[in-house]
C-alpha positions in Angstrom: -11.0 -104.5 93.8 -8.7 -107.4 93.0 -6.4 -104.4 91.0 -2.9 -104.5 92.7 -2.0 -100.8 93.4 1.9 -100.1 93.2 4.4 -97.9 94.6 6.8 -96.0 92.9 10.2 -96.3 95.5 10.3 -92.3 95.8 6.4 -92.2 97.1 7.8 -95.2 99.7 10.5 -93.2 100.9 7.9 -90.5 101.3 5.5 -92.6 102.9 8.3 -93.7 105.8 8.6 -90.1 106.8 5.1 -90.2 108.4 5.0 -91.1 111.8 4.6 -95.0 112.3 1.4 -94.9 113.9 -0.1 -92.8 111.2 1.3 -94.9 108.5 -1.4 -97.3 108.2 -4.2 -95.2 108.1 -2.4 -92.7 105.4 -1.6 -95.8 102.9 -5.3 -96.3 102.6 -6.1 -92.9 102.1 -3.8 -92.7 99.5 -5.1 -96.1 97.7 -8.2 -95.2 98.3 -7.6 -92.2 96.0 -5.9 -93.9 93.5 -8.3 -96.9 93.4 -11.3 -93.9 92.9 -9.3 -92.6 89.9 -8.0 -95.6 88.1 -4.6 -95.0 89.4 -2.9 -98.1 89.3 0.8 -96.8 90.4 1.0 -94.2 93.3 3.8 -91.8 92.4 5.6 -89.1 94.3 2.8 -86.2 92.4 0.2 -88.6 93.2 1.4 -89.1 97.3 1.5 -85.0 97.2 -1.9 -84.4 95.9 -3.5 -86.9 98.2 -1.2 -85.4 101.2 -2.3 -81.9 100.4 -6.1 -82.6 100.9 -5.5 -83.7 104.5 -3.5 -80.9 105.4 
């Protein structure tokens, strides 16, 4: 689990848009979903996927 996951600036920028308080707990989420796929750099298609399974 030592595998540094990385963020691609547009998927920041999206990630900023959620409420602060949420923020936290929706970063794991998503790097918990890339970290279960091999995805080593969250994109902007990868933040939407995740954020479309929680919706």
């Amino acid at each position: 689990m030592s595998e540094t996951i990385k963020w691609t600036a547009e998927a920041e920028t999206k990630l900023k848009e959620i409420p602060f308080f949420v923020r936290p707990f929706a970063r794991k989420k998503i790097e918990a979903y890339a970290q279960d796929n091999s995805i080593s750099l969250i994109t902007l298609e990868i933040y939407e996927q995740v954020k479309q399974q929680f919706n």
